[in-house]
Each structure stands twice: as structure tokens, then as C-alpha cells.
Z-matrix of the N, CA and C atoms (Angstrom, degrees):
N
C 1 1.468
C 2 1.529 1 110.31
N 3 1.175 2 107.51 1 131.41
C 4 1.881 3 116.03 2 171.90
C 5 1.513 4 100.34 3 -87.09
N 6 1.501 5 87.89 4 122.60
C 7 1.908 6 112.56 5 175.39
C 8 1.948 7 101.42 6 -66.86
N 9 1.062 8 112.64 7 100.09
C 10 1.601 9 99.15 8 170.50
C 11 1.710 10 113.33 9 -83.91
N 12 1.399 11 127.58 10 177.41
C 13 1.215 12 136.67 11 166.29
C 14 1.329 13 83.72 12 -133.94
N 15 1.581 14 106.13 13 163.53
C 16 1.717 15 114.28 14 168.87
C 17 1.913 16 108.15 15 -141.66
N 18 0.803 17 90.05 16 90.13
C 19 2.056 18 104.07 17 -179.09
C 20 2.179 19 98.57 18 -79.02
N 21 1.532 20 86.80 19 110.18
C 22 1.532 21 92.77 20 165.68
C 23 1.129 22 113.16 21 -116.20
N 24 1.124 23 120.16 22 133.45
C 25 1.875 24 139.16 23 173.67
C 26 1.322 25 108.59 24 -98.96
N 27 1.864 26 100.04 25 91.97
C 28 1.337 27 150.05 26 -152.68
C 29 1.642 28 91.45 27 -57.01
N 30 1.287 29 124.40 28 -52.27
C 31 1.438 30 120.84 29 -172.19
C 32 1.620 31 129.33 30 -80.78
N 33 1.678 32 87.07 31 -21.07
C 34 1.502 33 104.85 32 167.07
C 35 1.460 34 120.10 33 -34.57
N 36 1.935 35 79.49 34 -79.07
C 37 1.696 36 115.84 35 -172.67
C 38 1.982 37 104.33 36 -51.63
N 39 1.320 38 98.58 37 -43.93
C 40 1.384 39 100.71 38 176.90
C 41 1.432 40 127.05 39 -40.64
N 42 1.313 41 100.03 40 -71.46
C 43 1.414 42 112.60 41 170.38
C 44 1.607 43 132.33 42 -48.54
N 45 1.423 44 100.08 43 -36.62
C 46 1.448 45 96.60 44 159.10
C 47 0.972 46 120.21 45 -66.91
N 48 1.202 47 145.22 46 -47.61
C 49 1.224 48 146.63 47 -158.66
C 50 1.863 49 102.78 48 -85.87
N 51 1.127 50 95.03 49 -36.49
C 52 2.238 51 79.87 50 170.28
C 53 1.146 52 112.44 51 -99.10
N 54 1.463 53 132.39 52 17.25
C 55 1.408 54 124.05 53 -167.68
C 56 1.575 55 93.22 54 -92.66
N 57 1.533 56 97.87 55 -22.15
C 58 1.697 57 99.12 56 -170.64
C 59 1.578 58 114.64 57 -110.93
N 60 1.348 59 104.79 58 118.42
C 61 1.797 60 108.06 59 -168.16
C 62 1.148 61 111.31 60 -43.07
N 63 1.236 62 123.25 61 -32.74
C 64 1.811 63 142.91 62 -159.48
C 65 1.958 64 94.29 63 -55.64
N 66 1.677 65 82.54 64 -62.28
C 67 1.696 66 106.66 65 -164.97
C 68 1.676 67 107.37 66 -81.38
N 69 1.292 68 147.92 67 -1.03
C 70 1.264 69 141.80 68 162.07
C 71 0.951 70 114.15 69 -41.13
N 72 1.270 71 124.46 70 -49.04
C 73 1.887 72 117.82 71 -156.84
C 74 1.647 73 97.83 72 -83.41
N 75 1.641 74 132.09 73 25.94
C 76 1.396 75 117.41 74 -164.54
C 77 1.566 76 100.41 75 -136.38
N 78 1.648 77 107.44 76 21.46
C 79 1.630 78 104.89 77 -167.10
C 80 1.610 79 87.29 78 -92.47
N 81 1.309 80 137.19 79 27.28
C 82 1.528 81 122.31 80 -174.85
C 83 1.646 82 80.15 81 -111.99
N 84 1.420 83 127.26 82 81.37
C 85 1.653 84 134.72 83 -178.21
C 86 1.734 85 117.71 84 -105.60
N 87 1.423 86 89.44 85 111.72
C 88 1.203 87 80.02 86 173.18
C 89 1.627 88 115.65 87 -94.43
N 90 1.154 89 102.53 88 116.98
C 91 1.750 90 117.88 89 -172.80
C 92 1.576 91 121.07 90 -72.99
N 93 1.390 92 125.56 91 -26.40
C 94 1.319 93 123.10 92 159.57
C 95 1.625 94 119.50 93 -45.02
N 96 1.648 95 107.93 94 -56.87
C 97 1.044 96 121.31 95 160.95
C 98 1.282 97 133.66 96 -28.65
N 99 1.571 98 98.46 97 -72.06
C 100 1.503 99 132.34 98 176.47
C 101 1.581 100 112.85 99 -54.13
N 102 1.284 101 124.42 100 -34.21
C 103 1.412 102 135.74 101 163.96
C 104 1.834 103 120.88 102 -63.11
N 105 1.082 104 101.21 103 -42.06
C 106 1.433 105 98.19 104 155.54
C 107 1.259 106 139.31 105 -74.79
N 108 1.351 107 123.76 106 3.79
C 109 1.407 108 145.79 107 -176.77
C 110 1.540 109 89.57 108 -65.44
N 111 1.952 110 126.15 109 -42.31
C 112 1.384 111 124.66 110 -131.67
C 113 1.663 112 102.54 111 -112.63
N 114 1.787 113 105.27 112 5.98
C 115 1.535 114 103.00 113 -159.92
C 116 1.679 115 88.40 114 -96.26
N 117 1.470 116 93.27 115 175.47
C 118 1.484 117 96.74 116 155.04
C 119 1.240 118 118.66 117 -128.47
N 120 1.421 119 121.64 118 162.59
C 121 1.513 120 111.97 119 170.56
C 122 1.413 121 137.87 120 3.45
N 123 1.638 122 102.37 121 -55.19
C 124 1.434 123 110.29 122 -162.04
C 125 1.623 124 93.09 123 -90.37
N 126 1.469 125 129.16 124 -7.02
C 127 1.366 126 112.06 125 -173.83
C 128 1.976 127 107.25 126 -99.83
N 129 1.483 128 121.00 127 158.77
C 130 0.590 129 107.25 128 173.66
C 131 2.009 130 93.16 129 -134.92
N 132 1.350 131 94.79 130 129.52
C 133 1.503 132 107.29 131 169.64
C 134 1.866 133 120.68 132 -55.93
N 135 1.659 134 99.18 133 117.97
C 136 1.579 135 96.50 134 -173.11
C 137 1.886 136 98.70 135 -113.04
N 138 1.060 137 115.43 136 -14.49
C 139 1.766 138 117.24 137 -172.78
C 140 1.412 139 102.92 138 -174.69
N 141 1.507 140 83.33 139 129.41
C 142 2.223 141 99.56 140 171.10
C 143 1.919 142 85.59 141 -109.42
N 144 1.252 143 88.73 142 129.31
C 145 1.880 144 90.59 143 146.56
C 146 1.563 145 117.38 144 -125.26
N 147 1.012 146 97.85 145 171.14
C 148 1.763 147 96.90 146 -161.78
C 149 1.567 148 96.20 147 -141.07
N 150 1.402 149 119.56 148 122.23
C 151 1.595 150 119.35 149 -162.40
C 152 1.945 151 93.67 150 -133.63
N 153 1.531 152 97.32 151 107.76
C 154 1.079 153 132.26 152 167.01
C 155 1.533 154 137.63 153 -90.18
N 156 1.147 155 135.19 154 -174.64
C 157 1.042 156 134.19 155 133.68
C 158 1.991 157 104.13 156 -170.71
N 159 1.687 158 96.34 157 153.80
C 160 1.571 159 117.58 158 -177.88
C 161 1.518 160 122.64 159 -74.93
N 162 1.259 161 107.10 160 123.38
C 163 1.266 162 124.97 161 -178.06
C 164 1.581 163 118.92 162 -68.05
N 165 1.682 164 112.72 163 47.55
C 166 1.208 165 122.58 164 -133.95
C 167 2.092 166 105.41 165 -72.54
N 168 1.357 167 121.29 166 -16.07
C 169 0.753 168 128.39 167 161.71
C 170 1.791 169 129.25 168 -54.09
N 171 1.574 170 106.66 169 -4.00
C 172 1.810 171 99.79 170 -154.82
C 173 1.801 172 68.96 171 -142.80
N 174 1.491 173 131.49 172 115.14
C 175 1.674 174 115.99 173 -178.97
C 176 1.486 175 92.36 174 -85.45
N 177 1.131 176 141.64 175 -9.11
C 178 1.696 177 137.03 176 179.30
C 179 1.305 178 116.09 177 -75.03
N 180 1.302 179 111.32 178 -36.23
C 181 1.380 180 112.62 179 166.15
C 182 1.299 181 122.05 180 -86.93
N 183 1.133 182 131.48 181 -28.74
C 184 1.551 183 144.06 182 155.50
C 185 1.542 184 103.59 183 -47.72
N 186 1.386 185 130.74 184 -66.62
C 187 1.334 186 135.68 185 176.65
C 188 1.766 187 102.32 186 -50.74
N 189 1.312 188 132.59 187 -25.03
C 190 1.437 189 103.17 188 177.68
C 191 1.150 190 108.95 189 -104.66
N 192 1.258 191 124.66 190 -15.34
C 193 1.379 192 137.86 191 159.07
C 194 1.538 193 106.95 192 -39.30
N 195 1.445 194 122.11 193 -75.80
C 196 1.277 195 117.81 194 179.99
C 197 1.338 196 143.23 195 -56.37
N 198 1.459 197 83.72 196 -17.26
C 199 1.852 198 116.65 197 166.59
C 200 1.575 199 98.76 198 -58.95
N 201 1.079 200 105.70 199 -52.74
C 202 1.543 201 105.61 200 -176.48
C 203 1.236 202 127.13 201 -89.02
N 204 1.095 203 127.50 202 -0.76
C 205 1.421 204 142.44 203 -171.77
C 206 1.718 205 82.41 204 -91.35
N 207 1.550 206 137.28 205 -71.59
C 208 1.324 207 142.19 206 -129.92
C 209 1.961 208 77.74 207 -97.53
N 210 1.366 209 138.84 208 -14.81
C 211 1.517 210 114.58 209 166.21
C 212 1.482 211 87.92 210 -85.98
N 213 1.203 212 175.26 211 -56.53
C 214 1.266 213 163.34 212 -147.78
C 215 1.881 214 100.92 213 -70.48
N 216 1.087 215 119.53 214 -64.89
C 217 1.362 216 115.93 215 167.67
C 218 1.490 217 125.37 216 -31.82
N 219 1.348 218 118.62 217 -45.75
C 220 1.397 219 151.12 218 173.10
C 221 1.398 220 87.17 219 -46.21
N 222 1.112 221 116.40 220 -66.07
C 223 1.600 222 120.67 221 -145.03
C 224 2.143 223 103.53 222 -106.32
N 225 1.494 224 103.25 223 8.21
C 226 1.219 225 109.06 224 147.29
C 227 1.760 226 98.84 225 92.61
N 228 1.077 227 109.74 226 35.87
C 229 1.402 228 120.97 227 168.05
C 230 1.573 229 115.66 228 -89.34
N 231 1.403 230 130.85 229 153.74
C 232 1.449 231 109.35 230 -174.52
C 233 1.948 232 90.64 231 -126.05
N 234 1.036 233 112.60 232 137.64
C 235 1.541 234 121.08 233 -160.16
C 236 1.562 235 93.41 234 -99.84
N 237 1.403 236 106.71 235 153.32
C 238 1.667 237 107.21 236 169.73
C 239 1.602 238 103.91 237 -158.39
N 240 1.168 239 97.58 238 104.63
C 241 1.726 240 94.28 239 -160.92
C 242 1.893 241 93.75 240 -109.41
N 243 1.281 242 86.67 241 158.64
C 244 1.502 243 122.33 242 -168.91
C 245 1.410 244 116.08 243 -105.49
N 246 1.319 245 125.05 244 -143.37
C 247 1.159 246 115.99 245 154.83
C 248 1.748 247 119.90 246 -178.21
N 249 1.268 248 122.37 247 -178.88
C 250 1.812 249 134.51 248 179.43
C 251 1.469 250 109.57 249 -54.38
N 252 0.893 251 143.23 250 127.79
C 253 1.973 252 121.79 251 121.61
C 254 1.358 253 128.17 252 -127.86
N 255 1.479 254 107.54 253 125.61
C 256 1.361 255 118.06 254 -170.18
C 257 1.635 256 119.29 255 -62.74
N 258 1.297 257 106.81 256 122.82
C 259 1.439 258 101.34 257 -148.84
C 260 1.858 259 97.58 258 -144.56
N 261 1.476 260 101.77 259 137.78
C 262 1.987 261 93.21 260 -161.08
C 263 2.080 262 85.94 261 -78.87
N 264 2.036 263 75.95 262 165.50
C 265 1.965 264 73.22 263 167.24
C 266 1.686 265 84.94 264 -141.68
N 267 1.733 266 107.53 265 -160.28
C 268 1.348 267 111.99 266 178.90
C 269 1.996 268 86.30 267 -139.52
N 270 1.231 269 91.86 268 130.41
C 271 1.595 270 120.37 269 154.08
C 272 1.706 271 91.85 270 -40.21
N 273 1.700 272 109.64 271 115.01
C 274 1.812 273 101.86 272 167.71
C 275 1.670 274 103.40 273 -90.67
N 276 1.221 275 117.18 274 14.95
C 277 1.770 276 115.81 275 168.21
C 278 1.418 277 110.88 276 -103.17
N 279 1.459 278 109.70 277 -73.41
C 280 1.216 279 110.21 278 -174.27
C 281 1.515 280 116.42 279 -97.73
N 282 1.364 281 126.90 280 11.94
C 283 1.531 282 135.51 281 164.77
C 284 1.369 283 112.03 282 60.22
N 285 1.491 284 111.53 283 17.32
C 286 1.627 285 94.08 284 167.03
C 287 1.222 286 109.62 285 -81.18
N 288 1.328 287 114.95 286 165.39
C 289 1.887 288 134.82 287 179.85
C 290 1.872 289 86.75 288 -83.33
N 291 1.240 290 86.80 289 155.28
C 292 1.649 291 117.56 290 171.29
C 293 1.216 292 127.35 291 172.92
N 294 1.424 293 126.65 292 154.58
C 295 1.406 294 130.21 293 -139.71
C 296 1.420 295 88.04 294 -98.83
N 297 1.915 296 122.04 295 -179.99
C 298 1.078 297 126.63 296 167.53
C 299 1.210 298 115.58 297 -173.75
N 300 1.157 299 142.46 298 168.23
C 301 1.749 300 151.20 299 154.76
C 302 1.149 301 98.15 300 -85.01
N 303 1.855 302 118.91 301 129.40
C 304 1.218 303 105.90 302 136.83
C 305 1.266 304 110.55 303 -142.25
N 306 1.178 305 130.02 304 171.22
C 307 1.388 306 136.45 305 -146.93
C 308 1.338 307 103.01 306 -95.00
N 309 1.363 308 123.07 307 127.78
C 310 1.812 309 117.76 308 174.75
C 311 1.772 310 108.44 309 -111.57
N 312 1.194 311 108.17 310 175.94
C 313 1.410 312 110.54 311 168.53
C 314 1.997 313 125.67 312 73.31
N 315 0.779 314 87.71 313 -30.01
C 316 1.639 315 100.58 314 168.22
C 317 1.531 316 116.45 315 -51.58
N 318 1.348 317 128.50 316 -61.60
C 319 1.555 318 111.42 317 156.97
C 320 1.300 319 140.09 318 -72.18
N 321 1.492 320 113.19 319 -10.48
C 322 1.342 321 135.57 320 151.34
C 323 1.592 322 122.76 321 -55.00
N 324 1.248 323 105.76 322 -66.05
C 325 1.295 324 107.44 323 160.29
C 326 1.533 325 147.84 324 -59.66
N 327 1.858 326 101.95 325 -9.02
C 328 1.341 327 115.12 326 172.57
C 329 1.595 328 104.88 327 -92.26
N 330 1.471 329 105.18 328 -46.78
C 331 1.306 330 109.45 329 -171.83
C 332 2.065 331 106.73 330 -59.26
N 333 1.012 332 98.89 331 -10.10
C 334 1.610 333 96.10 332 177.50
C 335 1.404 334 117.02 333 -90.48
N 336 1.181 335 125.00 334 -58.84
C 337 1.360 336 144.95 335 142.30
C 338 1.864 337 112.95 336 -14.39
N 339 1.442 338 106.77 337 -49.87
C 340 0.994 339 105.23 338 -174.48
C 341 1.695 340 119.35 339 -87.79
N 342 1.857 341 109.07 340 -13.97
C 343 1.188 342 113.37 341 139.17
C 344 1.387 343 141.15 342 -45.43
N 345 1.486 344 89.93 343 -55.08
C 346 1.456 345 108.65 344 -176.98
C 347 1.612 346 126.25 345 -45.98
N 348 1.786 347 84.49 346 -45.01
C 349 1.927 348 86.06 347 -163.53
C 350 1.623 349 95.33 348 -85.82
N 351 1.519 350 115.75 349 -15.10
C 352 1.044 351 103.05 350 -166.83
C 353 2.164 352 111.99 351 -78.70
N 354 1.903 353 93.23 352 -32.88
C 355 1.386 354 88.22 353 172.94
C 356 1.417 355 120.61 354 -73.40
N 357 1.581 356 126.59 355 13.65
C 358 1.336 357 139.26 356 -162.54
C 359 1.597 358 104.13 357 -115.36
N 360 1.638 359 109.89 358 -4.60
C 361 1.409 360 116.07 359 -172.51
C 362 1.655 361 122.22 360 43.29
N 363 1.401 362 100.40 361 37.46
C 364 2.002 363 119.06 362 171.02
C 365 1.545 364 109.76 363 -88.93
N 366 1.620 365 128.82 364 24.06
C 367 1.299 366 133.51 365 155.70
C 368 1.111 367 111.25 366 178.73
N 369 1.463 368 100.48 367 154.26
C 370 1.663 369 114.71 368 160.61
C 371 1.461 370 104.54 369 -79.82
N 372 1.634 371 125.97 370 -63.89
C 373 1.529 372 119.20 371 -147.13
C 374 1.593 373 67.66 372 -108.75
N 375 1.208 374 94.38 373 157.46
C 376 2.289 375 130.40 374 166.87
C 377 1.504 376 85.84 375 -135.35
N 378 1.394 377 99.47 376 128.23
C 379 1.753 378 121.35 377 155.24
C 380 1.684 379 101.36 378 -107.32
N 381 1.148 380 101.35 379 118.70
C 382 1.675 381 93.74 380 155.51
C 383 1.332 382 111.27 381 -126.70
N 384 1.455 383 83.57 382 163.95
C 385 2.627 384 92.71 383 -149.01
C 386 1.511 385 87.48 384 -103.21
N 387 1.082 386 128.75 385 87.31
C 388 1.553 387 116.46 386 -171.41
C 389 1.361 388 111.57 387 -164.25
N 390 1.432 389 128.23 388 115.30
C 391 1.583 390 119.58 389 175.49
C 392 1.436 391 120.36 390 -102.93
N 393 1.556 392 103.06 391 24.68
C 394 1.416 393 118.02 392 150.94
C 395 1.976 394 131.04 393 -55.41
N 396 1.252 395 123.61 394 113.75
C 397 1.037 396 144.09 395 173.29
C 398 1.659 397 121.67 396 -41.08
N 399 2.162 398 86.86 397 -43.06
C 400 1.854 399 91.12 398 -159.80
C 401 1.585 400 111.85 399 -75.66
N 402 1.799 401 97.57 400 -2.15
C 403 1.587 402 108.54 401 -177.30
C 404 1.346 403 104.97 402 -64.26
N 405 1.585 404 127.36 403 -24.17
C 406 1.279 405 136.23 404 -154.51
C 407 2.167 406 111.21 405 -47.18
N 408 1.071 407 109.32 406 -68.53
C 409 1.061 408 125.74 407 144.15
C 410 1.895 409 128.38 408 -1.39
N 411 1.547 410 96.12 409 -95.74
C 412 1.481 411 89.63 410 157.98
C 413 1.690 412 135.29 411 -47.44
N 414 1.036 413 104.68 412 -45.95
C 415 1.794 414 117.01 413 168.01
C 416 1.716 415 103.42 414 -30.94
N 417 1.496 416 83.33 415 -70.52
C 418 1.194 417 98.04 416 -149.58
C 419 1.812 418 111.65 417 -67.42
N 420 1.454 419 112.26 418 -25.33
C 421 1.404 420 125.74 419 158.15
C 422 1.610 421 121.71 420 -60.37
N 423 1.270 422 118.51 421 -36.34
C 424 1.402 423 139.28 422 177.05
C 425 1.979 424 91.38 423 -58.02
N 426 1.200 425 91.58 424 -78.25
C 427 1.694 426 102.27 425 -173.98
C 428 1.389 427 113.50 426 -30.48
N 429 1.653 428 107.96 427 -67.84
C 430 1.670 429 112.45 428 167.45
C 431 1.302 430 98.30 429 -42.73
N 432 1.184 431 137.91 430 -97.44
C 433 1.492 432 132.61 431 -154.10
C 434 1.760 433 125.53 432 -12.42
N 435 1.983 434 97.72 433 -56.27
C 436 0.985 435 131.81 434 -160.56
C 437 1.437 436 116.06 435 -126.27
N 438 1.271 437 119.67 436 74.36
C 439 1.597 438 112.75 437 -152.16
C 440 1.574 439 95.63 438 -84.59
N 441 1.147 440 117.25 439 -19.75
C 442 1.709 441 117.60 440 -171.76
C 443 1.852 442 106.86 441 -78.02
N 444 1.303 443 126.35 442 -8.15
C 445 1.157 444 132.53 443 163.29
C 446 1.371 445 117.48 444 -75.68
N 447 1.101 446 130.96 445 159.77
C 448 1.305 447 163.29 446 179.07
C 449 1.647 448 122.44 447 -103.54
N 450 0.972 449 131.43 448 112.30
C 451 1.501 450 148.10 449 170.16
C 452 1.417 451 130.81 450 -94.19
N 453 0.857 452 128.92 451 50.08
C 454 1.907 453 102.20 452 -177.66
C 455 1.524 454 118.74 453 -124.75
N 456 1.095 455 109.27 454 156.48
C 457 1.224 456 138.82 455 -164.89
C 458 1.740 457 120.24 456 -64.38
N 459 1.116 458 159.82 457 106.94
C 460 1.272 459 159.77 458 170.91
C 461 1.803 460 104.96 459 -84.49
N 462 1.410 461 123.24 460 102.79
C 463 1.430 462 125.73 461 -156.95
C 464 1.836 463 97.01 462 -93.39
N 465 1.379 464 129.34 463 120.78
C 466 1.251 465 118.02 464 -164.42
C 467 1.509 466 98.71 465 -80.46
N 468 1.162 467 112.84 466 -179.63
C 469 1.547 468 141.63 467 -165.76
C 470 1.443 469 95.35 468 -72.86
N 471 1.708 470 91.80 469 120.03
C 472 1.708 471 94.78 470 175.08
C 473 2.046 472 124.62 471 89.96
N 474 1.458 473 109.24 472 -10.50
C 475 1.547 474 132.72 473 -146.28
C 476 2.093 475 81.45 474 -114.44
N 477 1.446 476 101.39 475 158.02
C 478 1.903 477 91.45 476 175.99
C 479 1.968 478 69.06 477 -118.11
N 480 1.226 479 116.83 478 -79.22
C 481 1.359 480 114.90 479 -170.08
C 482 1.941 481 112.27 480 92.98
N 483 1.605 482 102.05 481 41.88
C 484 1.364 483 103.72 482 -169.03
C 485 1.638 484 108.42 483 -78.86
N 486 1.076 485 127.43 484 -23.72
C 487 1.606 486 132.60 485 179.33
C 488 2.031 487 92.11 486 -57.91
N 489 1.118 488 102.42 487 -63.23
C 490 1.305 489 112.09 488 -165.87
C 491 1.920 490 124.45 489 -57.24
N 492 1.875 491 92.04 490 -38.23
C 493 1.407 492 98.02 491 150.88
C 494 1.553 493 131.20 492 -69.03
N 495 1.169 494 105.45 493 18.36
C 496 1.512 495 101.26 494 -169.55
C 497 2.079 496 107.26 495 -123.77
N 498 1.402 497 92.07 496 1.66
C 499 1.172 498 80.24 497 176.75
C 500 1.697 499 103.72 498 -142.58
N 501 1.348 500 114.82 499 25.67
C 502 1.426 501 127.19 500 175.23
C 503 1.534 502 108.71 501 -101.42
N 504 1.256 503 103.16 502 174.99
C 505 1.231 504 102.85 503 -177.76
C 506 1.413 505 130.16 504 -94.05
N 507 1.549 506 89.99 505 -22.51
C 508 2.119 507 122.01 506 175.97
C 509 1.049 508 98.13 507 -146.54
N 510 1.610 509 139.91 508 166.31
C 511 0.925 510 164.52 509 24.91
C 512 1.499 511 132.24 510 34.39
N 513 1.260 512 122.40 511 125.60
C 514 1.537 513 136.35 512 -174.90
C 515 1.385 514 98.65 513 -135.52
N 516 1.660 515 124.29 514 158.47
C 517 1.420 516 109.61 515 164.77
C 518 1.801 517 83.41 516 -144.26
N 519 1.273 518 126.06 517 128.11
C 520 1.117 519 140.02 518 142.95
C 521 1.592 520 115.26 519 -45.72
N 522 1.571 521 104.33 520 125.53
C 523 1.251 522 122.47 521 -172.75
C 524 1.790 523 105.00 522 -133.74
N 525 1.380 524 94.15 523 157.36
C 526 1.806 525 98.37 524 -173.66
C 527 1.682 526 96.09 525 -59.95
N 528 1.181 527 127.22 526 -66.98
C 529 1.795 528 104.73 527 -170.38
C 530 1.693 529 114.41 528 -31.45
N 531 1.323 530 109.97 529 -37.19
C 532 1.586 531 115.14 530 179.10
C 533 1.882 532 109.00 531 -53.73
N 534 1.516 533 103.54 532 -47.04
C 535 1.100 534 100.39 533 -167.33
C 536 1.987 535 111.86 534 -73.03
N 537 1.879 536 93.78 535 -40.39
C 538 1.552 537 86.76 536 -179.26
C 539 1.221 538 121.41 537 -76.10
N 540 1.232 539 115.34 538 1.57
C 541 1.778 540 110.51 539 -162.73
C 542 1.432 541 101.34 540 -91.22
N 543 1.637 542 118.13 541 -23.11
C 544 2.037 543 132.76 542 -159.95
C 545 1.807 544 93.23 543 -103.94
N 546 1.052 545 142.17 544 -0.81
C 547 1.284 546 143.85 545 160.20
C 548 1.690 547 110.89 546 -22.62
N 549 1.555 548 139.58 547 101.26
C 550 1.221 549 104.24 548 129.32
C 551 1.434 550 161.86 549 -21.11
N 552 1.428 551 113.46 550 138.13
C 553 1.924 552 91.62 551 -177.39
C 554 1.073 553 94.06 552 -53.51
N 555 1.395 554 97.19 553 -159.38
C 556 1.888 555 110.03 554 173.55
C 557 0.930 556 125.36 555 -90.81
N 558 1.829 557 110.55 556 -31.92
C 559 1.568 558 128.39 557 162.71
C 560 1.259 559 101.22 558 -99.18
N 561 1.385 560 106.84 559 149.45
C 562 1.939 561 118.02 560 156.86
C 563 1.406 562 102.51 561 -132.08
N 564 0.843 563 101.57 562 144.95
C 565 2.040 564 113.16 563 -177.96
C 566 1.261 565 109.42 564 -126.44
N 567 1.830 566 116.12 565 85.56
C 568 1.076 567 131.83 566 -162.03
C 569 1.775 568 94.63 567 -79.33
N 570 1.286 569 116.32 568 -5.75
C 571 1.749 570 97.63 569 177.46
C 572 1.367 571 100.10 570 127.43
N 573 1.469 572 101.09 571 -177.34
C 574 2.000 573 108.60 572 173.41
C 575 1.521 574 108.26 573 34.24
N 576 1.606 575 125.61 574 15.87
C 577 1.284 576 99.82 575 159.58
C 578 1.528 577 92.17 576 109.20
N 579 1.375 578 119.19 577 -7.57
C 580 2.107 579 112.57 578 -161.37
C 581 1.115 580 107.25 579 -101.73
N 582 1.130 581 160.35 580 144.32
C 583 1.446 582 145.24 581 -131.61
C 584 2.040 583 92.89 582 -174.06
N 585 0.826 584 127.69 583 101.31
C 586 1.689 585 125.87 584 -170.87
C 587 1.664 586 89.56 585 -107.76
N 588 1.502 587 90.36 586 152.99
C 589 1.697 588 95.33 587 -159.30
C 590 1.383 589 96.12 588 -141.12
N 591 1.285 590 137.35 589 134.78
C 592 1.278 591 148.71 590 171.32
C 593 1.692 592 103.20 591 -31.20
N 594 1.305 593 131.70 592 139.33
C 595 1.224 594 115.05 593 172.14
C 596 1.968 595 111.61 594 -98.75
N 597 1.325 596 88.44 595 127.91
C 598 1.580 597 104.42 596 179.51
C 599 1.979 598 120.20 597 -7.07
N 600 1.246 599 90.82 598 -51.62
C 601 1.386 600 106.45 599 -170.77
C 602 1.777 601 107.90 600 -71.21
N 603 1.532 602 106.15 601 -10.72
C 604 1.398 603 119.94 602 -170.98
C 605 1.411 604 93.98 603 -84.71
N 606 1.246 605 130.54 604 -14.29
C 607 1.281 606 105.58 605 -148.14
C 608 2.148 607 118.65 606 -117.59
């Protein structure tokens, strides 16, 4: 049996899935689940990580965020969050300056991780769920290192991700049955009485 790991790039997957009205009501994901959608037979799933970071400026979105972070924990996900920095840009039309959030550390933090377990010999195959480009790099350093490992890519819903297919080893493409079939209930009753509940807007 091939030991898989499954590394998702938390903002990636996100964005696809709310950018599209269709796919909103399906961000309540349970990813343990959802990670096995991509194995085959011969693999058997040993660790999902899920690399985030808090929208610490907006506490409503932070509050459902964490809602979901602690049902992923529940269900044996290991979280590695990153984080914001407000950083000016320029309008490339009309060139005015304006402020913004954007998210740092997320391919930094996979690409390390994905050193890590790999110099720790904790898998044969790594899926990472991400149609990010800047991963290109690490992959492809991982591979040199470790040519007897396995790499490939899980392309999220809606994403082509052709740079990234070109230097993996497989290819996956996330499809809506993937997304509706890995759904949390609505409640989970992690114990002691705590009961985490789909948030309204999820649903």
C-alpha cells in the first residue's frame, strides 16, 4: 500500500468554491473525507493538512472560520495557519493607490511541510489541492531530492492549473459530486456538551 499525505491550500480550494454561486452552499467540507475521493485502491490515506489563515480584520468571518477549522480537527485534520498583511497596490486601469489584505505564507508553509514529511519518510504519494503556480518550485525540488516519491496535483473546481500539471506526477480535478458527496452534517457534537453547526450563510 502507498502511504498518501493530502496538503490543501485552504484559500485556493476556498475561492473556487465561493467564487461560484452554484458552489457556495458546499464550503461546510469535510476534507478527510474529501481527500479520499483522490486515492486509489493501492493508496492508503495517513495525514490531510489544511493551510489557512484568519480573516482577522472581519470577527464574523473569523468566527465561522474557526467553526470550521475545530470540525476539521474533530475529524483529524492538522491545521497550519498563516496569515494577512495589509499591503498598498495600484489599480492596473485606472492607477489609483489602494489598500488591501492579502494573504502570506500559505505556499511557504506547504512547501516546508512538504519537505518535512517528505525528509521524515511519512509518504510515498503527496496530493496537493492547489492550482497555485508559486508551488512550482517546491514540487519540483521535492522530486529532485526524492525521485522515488510521488507528487500530484488535485486541480479545484473551476481552476485549469496547467503550469502545475506539467510538472507533477498525476493529476486530479475536483468535481461537484466531490464537493456534494464530503459535506458535513450540519451539526457535529464534538463532546463536553459543544455542538458546531454549519454557519447559516453556509447553507
Amino acid at each position: 500500500m502507498n502511504r498518501s499525505i493530502v496538503f490543501v491550500d485552504g484559500f485556493n480550494l476556498y475561492h473556487a468554491i465561493a467564487d461560484n454561486p452554484l458552489f457556495r452552499k458546499l464550503k461546510w467540507l469535510n476534507l478527510s473525507k474529501f481527500a479520499k475521493c483522490f486515492l486509489s485502491s493501492n493508496d492508503t490515506l495517513v495525514g490531510v493538512y489544511y493551510f489557512t489563515a484568519y480573516a482577522t480584520w472581519d470577527m464574523e468571518k473569523v468566527g465561522k472560520h474557526k467553526t470550521y477549522t475545530k470540525a476539521l480537527k474533530y475529524h483529524g485534520v492538522d491545521i497550519i495557519l498563516g496569515a494577512f498583511r495589509y499591503v498598498d497596490k495600484k489599480c492596473g486601469k485606472c492607477k489609483k493607490a489602494y489598500n488591501t489584505f492579502e494573504e502570506k505564507r500559505t505556499d511557504v508553509n506547504i512547501a516546508i511541510k512538504l519537505f518535512e514529511t517528505a525528509i521524515n519518510d511519512a509518504w510515498d504519494n503527496a496530493l496537493i489541492v492547489s492550482g497555485d503556480s508559486d508551488l512550482i518550485p517546491a514540487i519540483e525540488a521535492v522530486k529532485r531530492i526524492f525521485p522515488s516519491k510521488k507528487i500530484g496535483i488535485v486541480i479545484p473546481i473551476g481552476r485549469k492549473a496547467e503550469e502545475l500539471k506539467q510538472v507533477a506526477d498525476f493529476h486530479r480535478k475536483v468535481k461537484l459530486k466531490h464537493l456534494e458527496t464530503c459535506q458535513f452534517d450540519d451539526e457535529i457534537d464534538i463532546g463536553d456538551g459543544v455542538i458546531l453547526k454549519r454557519p447559516d450563510s453556509w447553507k
